[in-house]
C-alpha angles and dihedrals in degrees: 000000000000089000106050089042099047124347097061091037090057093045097058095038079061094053100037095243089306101147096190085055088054091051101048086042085060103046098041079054092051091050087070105055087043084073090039113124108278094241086068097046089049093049084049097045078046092070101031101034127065132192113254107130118198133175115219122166089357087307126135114208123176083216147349112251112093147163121267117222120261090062109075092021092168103027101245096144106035101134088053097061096071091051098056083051105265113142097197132020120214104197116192157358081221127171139218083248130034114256132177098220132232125323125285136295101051102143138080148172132206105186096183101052088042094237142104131222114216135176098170102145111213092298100181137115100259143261101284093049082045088059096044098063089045090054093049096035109034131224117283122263092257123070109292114215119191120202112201128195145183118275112249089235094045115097125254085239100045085051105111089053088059095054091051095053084052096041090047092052094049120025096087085069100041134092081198145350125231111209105209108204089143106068110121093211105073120066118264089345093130092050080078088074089074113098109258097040090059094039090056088052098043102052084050108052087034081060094046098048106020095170100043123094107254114199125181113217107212136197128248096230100064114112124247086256097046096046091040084064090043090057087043090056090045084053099048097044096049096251107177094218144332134246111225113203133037112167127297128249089202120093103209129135093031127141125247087236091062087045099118095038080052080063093070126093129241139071121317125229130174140061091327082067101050102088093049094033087057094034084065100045087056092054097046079054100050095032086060106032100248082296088111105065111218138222107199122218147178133053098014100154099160156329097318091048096048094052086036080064100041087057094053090055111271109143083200145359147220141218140200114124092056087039094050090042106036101023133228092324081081099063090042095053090045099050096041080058100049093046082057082057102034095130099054099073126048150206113285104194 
């Protein structure tokens, strides 16, 4: 592919390897096709998107390949996104309070193993700035998700304080809202999985914003048990859906040759991720009883992988690693087979 052989080559020769200088060099890029004239985005969304509406959670989504959330944090391309074929855009992971993130470097790439290593740490501009540009640029013209999480200085036990600045901020733009309470890379973040804490969380923000899709992003190293309470807690708190997978702490399944980037800490994402991250959307299928809609997540590199999750029970499902590492090609081939599939999978309202 034109990307993989000289697009992406060139970019990291320019940047010296540097994988968070690539990001930001896409993104800016993709800021400007995102204000681009709509006939070119259309003519563009024409050869990379396909037709094959489906309803999850009350939802209605001209397709079901979207972008995860850690791609687009502040929202500065979000009418370039469609065009690229993506039927629904997650921004985020943003906080009540701007923060710049962890140090540098944070982000890694393992090209033989296919992943990428981040520890990024919410690095974004906040939610109000986040709401601002939503307010003077408007949502795209596909369903919009949000994904909030807690300030890194903000306590553990002042956290759900910090998600309703942020909820009350956003949710008048969003179609849904993804609660992240499963990154690795901010302090005692994942510790809000446990039952009281997200029950805590969840009776707030539903109070909050009674009418808007609340979905609970999860990680891939909780146990059956653990995740079986947390599922309990999403069900008995009227969550809309849940987000399986968040990036993954283990190391297996990677290459020799990405042996001393393996070495780095933060969370994993990638084809060394497919086969947990769809071992978890099968049990939140089974373990409710198809009632939780899932988006699946995590290691989705193509059209295989993205049919392999909707079997499992995924009503959609998001890229970023592929994206980030293949270019736009991904999301096309994924979306022409799925189209070729369209009637084995169904609505899931």
């Amino acid at each position: 592919m034109l990307f993989d052989s000289l697009l992406r080559p060139a970019l990291y020769r320019l940047h010296g390897g540097d994988a968070e200088q690539v990001h930001e060099r896409t993104v800016r890029a993709l800021g400007l096709l995102s204000s681009a004239p709509a006939p070119v985005r259309a003519a563009l969304r024409r050869t990379y998107a396909a037709d094959t509406p489906v309803t999850a959670f009350g939802v209605r989504f001209p397709g079901r390949v979207g972008l995860a959330a850690g791609m687009d944090k502040d929202g500065r391309a979000l009418h370039a996104w469609p065009a690229l074929g993506f039927s629904f855009v997650e921004v985020g992971t943003v906080t009540g309070r701007a923060q710049p993130g962890n140090p540098r470097p944070r982000l890694f790439t393992l090209p033989a193993s296919d992943a990428v290593i981040n520890r990024m740490g919410f690095n974004n501009a906040g939610a109000e700035a986040l709401a601002a540009r939503l307010a003077r640029d408007g949502t795209p013209d596909v369903p919009l998700g949000i994904s909030i999480g807690k300030s890194k200085v903000t306590p553990i036990d002042e956290a759900v304080a910090d998600y309703e600045t942020s909820l009350r901020a956003l949710h008048p733009f969003a179609d849904y809202v993804a609660i992240n309470v499963s990154s690795p890379n901010t302090p005692g973040l994942r510790s809000l999985q446990d039952r009281d804490s997200l029950t805590e969380i969840l009776a707030a923000l539903r109070d909050l914003a009674p009418t808007t899709p609340l979905l609970v992003k999860v990680a891939p190293d909780l146990t059956d048990a653990a995740l079986g309470e947390l599922l309990q807690v999403c069900t008995d708190h009227g969550v809309a859906g849940v987000i399986a997978t968040n990036t993954t702490l283990g190391r297996d399944g990677l290459a020799d040759a990405d042996a001393a980037a393996a070495a780095e800490t933060g969370g994993l994402s990638g084809s060394p991720l497919t086969r947990r991250a769809r071992e978890v959307v099968r049990f939140v299928h089974t373990r409710t009883g198809g009632a939780l809609p899932i988006i699946g997540v995590g290691g989705i590199g193509g059209p295989a992988d993205a049919e392999a999750m909707l079997d499992a029970g995924a009503a959609l499902v998001q890229l970023y690693t592929a994206l980030a590492l293949h270019g736009p090609s991904v999301v096309r081939s994924i979306n022409r087979s799925l189209a070729a599939e369209h009637a084995r999978w169904r609505d899931v309202h």
